[in-house]
TORKOL-4160 file (C-alpha; in steps of 0.2 Angstrom, whole numbers, padded with zeros to 4 digits, m for minus):
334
<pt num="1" X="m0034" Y="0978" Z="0402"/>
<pt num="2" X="m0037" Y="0997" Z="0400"/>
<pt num="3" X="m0056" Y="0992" Z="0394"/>
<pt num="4" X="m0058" Y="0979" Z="0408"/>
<pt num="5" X="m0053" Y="0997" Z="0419"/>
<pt num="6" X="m0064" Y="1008" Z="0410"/>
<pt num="7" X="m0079" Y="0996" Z="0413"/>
<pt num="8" X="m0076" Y="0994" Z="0430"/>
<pt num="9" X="m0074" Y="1012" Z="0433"/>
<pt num="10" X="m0092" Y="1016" Z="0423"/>
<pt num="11" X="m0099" Y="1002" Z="0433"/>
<pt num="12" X="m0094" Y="1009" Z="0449"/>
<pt num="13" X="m0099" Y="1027" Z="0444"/>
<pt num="14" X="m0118" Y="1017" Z="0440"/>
<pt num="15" X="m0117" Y="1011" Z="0454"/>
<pt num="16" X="m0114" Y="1027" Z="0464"/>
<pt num="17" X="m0127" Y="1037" Z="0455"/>
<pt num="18" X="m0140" Y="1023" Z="0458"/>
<pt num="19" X="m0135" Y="1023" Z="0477"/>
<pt num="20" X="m0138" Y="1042" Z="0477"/>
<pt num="21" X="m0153" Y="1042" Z="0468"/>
<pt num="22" X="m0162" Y="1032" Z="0483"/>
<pt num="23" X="m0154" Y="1044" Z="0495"/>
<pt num="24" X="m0171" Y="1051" Z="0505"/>
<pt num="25" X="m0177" Y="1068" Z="0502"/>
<pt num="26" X="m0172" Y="1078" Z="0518"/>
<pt num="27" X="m0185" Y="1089" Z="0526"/>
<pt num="28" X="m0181" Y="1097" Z="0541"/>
<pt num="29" X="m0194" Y="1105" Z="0551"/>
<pt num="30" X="m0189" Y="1116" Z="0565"/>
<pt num="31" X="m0203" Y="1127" Z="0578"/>
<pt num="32" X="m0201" Y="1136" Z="0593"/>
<pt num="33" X="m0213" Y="1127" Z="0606"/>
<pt num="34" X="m0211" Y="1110" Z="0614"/>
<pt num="35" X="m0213" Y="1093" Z="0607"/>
<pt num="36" X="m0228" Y="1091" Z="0617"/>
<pt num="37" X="m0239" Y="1105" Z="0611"/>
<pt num="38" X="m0252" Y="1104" Z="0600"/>
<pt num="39" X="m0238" Y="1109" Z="0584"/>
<pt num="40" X="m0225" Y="1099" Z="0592"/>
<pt num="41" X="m0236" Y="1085" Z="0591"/>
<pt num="42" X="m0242" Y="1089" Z="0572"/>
<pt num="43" X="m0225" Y="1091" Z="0567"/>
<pt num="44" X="m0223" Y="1074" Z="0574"/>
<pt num="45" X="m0238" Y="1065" Z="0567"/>
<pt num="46" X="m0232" Y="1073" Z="0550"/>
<pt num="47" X="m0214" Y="1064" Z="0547"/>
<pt num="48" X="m0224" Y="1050" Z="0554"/>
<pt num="49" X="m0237" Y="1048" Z="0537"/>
<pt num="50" X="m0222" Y="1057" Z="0529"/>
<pt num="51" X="m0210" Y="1044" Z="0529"/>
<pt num="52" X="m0225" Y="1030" Z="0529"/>
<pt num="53" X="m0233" Y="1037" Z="0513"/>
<pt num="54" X="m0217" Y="1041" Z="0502"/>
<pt num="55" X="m0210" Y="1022" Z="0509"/>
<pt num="56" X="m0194" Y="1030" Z="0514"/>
<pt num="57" X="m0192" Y="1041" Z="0500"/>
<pt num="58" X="m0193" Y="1058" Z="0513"/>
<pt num="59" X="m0186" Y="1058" Z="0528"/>
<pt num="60" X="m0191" Y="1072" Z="0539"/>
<pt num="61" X="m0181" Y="1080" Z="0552"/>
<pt num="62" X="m0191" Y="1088" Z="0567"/>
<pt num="63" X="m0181" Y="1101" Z="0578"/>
<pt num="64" X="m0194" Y="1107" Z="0591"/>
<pt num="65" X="m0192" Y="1120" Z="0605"/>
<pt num="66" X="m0179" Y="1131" Z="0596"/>
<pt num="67" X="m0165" Y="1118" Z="0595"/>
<pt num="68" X="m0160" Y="1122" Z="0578"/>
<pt num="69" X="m0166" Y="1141" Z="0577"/>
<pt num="70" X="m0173" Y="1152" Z="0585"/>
<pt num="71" X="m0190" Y="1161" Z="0582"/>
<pt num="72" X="m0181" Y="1175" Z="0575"/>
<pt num="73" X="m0168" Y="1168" Z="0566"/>
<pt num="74" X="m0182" Y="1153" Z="0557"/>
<pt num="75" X="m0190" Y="1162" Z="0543"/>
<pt num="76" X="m0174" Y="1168" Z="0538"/>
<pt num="77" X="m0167" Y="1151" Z="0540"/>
<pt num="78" X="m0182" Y="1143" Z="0527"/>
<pt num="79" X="m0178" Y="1158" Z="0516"/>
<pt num="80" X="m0159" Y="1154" Z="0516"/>
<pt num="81" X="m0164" Y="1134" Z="0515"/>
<pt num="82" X="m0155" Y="1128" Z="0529"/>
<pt num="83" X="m0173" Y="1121" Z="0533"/>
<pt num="84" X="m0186" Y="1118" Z="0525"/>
<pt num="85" X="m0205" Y="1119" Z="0532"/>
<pt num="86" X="m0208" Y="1129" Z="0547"/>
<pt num="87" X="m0225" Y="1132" Z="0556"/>
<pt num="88" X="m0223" Y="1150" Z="0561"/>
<pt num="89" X="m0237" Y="1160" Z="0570"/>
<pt num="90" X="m0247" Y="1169" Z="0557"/>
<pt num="91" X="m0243" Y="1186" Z="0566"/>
<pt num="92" X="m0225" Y="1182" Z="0557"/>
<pt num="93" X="m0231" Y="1186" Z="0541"/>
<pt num="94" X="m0233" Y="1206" Z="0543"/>
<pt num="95" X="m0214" Y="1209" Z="0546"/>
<pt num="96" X="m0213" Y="1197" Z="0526"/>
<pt num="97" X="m0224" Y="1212" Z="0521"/>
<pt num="98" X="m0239" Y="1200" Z="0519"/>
<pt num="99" X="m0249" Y="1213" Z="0533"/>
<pt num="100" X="m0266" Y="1202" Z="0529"/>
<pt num="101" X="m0263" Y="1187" Z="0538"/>
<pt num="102" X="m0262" Y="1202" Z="0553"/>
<pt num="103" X="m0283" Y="1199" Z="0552"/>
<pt num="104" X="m0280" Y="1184" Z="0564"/>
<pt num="105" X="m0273" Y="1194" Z="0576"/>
<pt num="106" X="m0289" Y="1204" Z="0577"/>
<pt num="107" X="m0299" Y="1203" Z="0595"/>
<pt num="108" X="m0313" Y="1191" Z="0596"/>
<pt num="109" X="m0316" Y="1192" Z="0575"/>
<pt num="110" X="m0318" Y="1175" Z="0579"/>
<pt num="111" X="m0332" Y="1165" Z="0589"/>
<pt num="112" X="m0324" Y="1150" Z="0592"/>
<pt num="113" X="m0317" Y="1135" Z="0580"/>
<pt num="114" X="m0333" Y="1133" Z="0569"/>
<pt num="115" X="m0330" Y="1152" Z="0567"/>
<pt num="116" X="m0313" Y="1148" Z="0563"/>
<pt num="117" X="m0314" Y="1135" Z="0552"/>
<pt num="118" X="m0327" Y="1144" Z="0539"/>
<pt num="119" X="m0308" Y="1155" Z="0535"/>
<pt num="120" X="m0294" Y="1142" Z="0538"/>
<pt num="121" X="m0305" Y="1127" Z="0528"/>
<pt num="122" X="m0313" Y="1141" Z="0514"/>
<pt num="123" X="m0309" Y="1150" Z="0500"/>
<pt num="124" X="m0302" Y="1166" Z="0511"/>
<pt num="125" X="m0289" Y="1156" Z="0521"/>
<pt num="126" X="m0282" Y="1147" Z="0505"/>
<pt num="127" X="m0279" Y="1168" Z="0496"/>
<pt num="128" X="m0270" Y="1173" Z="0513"/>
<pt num="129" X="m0258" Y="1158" Z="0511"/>
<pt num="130" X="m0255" Y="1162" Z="0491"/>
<pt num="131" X="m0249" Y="1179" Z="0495"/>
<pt num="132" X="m0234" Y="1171" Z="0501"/>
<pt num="133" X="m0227" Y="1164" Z="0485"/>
<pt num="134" X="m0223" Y="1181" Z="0480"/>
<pt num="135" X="m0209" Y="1180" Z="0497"/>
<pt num="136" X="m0204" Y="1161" Z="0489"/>
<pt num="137" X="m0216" Y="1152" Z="0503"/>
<pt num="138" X="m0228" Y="1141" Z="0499"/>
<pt num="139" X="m0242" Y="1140" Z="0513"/>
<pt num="140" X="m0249" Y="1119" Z="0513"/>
<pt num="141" X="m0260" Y="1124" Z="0525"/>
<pt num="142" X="m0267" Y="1131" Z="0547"/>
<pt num="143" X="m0266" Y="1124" Z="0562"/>
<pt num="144" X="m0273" Y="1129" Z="0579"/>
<pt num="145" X="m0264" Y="1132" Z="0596"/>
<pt num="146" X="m0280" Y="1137" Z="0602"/>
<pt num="147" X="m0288" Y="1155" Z="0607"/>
<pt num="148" X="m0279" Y="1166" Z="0622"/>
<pt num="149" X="m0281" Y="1168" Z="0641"/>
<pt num="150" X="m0273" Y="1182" Z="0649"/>
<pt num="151" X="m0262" Y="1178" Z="0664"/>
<pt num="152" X="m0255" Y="1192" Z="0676"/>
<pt num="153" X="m0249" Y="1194" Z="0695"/>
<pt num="154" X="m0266" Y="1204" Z="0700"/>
<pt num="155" X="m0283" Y="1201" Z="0695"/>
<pt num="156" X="m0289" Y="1207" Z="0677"/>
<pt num="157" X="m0310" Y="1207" Z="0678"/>
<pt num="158" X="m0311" Y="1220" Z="0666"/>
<pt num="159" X="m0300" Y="1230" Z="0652"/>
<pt num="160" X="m0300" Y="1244" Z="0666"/>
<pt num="161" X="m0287" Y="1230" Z="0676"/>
<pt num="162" X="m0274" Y="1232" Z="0661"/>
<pt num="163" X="m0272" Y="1249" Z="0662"/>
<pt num="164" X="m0251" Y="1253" Z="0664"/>
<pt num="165" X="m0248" Y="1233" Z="0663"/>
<pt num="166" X="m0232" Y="1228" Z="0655"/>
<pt num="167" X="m0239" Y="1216" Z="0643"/>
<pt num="168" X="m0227" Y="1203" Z="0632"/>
<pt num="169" X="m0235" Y="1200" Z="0614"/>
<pt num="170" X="m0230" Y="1192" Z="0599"/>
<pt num="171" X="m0222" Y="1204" Z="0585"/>
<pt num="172" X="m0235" Y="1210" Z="0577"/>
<pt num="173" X="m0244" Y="1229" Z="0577"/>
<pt num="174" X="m0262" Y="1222" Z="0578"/>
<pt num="175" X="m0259" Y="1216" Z="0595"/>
<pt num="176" X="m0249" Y="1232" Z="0598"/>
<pt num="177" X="m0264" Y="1242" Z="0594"/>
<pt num="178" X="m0276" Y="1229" Z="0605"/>
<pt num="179" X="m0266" Y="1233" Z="0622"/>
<pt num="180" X="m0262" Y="1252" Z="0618"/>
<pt num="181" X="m0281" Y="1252" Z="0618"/>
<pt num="182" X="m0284" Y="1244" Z="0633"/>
<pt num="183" X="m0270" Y="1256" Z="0642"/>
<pt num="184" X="m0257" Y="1243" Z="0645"/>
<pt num="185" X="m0239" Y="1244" Z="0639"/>
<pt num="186" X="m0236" Y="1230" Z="0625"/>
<pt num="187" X="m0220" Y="1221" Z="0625"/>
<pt num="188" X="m0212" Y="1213" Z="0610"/>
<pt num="189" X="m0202" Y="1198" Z="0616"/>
<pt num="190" X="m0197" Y="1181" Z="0610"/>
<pt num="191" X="m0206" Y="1163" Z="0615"/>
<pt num="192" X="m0191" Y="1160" Z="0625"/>
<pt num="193" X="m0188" Y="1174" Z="0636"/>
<pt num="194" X="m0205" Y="1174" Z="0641"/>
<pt num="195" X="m0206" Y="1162" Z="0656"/>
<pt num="196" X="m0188" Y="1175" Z="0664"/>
<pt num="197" X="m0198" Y="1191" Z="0661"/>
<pt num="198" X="m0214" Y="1186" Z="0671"/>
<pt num="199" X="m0202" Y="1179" Z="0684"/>
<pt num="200" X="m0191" Y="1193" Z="0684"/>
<pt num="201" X="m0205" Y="1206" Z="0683"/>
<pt num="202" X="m0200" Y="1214" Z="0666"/>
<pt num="203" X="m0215" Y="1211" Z="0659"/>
<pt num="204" X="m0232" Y="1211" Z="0670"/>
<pt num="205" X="m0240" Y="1198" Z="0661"/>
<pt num="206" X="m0246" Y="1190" Z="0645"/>
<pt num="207" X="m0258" Y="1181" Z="0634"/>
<pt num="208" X="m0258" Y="1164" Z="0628"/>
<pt num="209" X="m0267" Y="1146" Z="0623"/>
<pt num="210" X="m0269" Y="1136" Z="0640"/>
<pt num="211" X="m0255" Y="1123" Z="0633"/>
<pt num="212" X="m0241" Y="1135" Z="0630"/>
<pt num="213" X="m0245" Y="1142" Z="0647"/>
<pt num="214" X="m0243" Y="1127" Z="0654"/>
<pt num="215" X="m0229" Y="1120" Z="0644"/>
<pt num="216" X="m0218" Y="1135" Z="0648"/>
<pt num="217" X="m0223" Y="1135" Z="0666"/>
<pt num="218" X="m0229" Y="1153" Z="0663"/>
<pt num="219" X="m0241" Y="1147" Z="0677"/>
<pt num="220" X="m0228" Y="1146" Z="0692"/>
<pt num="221" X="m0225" Y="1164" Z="0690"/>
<pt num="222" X="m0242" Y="1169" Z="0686"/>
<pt num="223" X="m0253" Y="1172" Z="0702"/>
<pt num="224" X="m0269" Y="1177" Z="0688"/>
<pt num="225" X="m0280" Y="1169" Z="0673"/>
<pt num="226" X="m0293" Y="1177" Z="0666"/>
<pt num="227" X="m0301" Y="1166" Z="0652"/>
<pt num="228" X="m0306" Y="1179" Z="0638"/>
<pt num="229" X="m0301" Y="1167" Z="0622"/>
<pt num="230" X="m0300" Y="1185" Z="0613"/>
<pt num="231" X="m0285" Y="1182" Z="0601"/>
<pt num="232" X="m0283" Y="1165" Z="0591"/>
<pt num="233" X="m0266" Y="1159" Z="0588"/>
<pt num="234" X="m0261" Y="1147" Z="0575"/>
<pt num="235" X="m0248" Y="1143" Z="0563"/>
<pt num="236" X="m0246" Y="1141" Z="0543"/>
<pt num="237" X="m0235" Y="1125" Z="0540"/>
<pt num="238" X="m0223" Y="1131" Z="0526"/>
<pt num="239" X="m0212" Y="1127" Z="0514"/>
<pt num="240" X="m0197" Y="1135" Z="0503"/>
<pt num="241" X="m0207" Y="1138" Z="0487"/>
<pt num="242" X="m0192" Y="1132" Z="0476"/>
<pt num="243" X="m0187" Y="1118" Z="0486"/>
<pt num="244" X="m0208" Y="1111" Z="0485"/>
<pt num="245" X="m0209" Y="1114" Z="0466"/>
<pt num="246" X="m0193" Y="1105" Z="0463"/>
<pt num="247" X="m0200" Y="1088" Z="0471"/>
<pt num="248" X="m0208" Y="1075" Z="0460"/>
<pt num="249" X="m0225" Y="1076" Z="0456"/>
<pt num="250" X="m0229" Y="1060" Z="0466"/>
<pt num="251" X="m0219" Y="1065" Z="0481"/>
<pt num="252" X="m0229" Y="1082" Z="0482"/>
<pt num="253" X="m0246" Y="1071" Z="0483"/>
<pt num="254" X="m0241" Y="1060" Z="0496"/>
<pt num="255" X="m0233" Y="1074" Z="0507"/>
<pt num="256" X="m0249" Y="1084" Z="0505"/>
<pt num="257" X="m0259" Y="1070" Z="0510"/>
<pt num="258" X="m0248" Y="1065" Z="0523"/>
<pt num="259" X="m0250" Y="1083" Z="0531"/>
<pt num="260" X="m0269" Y="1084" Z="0527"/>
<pt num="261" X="m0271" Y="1068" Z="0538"/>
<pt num="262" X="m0260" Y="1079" Z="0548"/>
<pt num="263" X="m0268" Y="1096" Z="0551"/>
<pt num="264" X="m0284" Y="1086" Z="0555"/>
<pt num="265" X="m0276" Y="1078" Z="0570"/>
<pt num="266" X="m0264" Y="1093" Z="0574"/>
<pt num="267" X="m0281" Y="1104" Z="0578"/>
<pt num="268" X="m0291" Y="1090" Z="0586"/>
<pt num="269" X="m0276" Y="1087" Z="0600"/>
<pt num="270" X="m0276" Y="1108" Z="0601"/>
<pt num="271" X="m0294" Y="1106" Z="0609"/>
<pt num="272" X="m0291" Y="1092" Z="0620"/>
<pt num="273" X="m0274" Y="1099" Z="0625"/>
<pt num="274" X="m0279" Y="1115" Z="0629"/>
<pt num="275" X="m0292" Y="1110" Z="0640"/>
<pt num="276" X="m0281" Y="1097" Z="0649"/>
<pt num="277" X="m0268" Y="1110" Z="0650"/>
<pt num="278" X="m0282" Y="1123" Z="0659"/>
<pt num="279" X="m0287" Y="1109" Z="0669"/>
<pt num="280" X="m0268" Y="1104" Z="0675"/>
<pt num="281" X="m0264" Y="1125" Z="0678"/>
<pt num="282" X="m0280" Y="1124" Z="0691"/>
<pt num="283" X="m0274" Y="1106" Z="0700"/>
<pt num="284" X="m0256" Y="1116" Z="0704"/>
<pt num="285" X="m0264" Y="1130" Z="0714"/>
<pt num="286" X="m0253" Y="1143" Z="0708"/>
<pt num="287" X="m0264" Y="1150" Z="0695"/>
<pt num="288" X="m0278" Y="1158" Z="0701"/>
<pt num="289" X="m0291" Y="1154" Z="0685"/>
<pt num="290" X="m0305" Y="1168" Z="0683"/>
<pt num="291" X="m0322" Y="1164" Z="0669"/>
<pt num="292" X="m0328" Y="1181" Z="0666"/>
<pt num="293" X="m0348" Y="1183" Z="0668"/>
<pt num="294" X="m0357" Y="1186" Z="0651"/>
<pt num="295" X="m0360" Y="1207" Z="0657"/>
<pt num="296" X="m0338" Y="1205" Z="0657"/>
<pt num="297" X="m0335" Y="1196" Z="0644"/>
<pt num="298" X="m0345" Y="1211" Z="0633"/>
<pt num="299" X="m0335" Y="1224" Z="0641"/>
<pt num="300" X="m0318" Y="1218" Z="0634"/>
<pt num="301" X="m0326" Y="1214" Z="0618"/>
<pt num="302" X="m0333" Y="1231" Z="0618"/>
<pt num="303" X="m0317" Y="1240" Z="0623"/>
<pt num="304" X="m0305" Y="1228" Z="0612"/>
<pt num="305" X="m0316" Y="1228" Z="0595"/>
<pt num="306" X="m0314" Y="1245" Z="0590"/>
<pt num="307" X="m0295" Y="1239" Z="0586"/>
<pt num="308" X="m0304" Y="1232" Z="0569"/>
<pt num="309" X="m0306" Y="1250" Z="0561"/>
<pt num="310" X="m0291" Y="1255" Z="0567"/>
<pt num="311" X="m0281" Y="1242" Z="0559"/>
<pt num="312" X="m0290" Y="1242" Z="0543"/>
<pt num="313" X="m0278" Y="1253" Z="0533"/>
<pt num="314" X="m0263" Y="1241" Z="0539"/>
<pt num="315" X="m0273" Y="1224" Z="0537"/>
<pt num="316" X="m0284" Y="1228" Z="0524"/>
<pt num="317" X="m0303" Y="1233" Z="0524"/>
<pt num="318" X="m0305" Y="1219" Z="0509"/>
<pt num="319" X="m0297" Y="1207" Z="0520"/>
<pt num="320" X="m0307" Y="1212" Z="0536"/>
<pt num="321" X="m0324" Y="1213" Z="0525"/>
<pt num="322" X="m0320" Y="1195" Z="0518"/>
<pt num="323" X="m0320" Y="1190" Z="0535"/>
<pt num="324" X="m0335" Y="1197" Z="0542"/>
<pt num="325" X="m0343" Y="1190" Z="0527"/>
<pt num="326" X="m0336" Y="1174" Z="0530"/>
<pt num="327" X="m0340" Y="1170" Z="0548"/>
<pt num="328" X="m0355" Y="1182" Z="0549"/>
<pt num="329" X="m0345" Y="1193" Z="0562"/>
<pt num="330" X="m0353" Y="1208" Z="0566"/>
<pt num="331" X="m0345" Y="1220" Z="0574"/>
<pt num="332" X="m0359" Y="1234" Z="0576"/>
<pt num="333" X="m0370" Y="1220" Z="0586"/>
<pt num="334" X="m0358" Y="1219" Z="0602"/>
């Protein structure tokens, strides 16, 4: 009898240890925007080829618009492992003490995506995100929200029209540095007080991709664009370091497929999105939308550029040369 117990009680502890061993891996994924923005959407598409490609053996838990944490509260959050992949801004990185992935921050050091990509798809972007395994991130890999606009309640043609402006930025002193240049006051202040300040009048204005604009309804209480795409923002999808290494070997694979398929359709919905979003901000009539004339464009370039030498003992001259190299930006030719 006490060995018929015995065998029933080993075959039930089997069993239980078999039952736990097909429990799904849990990634949970938590960002600050809406689920229909351009990382919304990637973060989406991701627990999609997740789940598909590891046949159930992830299951990945997406917490969009600061359901779960709060842009200040994520990293620390990820570090803790009450989550575990975020795609932060890469402004978020200087506060770490990882002050080079500040270089994307840098006025107009990019012309454009193909500009873009020669960093974010080369050997430079892929040294930025393995600075952060000395933090206990590991960085899979960049996605675009887009480049900025500026948005205010008077017209801005030129950098003379920021002058005394109370401008909300992201943390990070780069963009400090850009608006003290132009004259303006810079603001730090989180995603989601934004759209209260402009409506309140604590802040003057701000800059941002056309969908977060539009997403937040920055535009009802913002009587100005001007389209100057001088800053890029995007995101590094991370992960806890320890939490990554401790998967299997396969599991790793298929998740960094899963998110290569994913980055690639994360960035190709940025670009249509932002110009659907500029395009829905011009139907509503409350945002009066300015394109600056090529003479215009120079002058913010002009006045916002010099911020590149001043930021070099912050962000690095190494970094801001590889840069240069890297995308054949010039500066000394504006």
């Amino acid at each position: 009898m006490k060995m018929r117990t015995l065998a029933i009680g080993l075959a039930a502890a089997t069993f239980s240890l078999a039952a736990l061993a097909q429990q799904p891996i849990v990634i949970k994924f938590s960002h600050v925007v809406a689920a229909d923005t351009p990382k919304g959407k990637g973060a989406e598409f991701f627990k999609i080829k997740a789940e598909e490609m590891t046949k159930g053996r992830v299951k990945v838990e997406v917490y969009a618009n600061s359901t779960l944490y709060k842009d200040k509260e994520e990293m620390e959050a990820l570090q803790l492992g009450a989550v575990q992949m975020l795609a932060p801004s890469l402004s978020k990185f200087g506060p770490l003490g990882v002050k080079e992935f500040e270089v994307f921050d840098l006025p107009y050091i990019f012309d454009g995506y193909d500009s873009l990509r020669k960093v974010t798809l080369g050997p430079v972007g892929r040294q930025l995100l393995d600075k952060l395994d000395a933090k206990g991130i590991k960085g899979l890999t960049y996605w675009d929200n887009g480049f900025k606009s500026i948005s205010a309640n008077t017209p801005i043609k030129s950098p003379a029209d920021l002058k005394g402006k109370k401008m909300r930025i992201q943390s990070s002193k780069v963009l400090e540095e850009q608006y003290r240049t132009l004259g303006a006051i810079p603001q730090v202040m989180a995603f989601s007080e934004v759209y209260q300040a402009l409506q309140t009048g604590v802040v003057d204005g701000t800059d941002n991709p056309h969908s977060n604009l539009y997403t937040q309804k920055m535009h009802e209480v913002q009587k100005h664009m001007t389209i100057t795409d001088h800053n890029y923002l995007g995101y590094a999808v991370i992960v806890k370091k320890k939490f990554w290494d401790g998967l299997p070997a396969d599991i790793r694979k298929q998740l960094d497929d899963a998110m290569e398929q994913s980055t690639r359709y994360a960035n190709q919905f940025a670009k249509i999105d932002n110009d659907n979003a500029l395009e829905m901000v011009r139907k509503s009539g409350k945002t009066q939308i300015y394109t600056p004339t090529k003479e215009e464009l120079s002058a913010f370039k002009k006045a916002m550029v010099p911020v590149h030498k001043k930021m070099e003992s912050r962000v690095g001259k190494e970094t801001i040369d590889a840069v240069y190299k890297a995308t054949g930006f010039n500066p000394a030719k504006l």
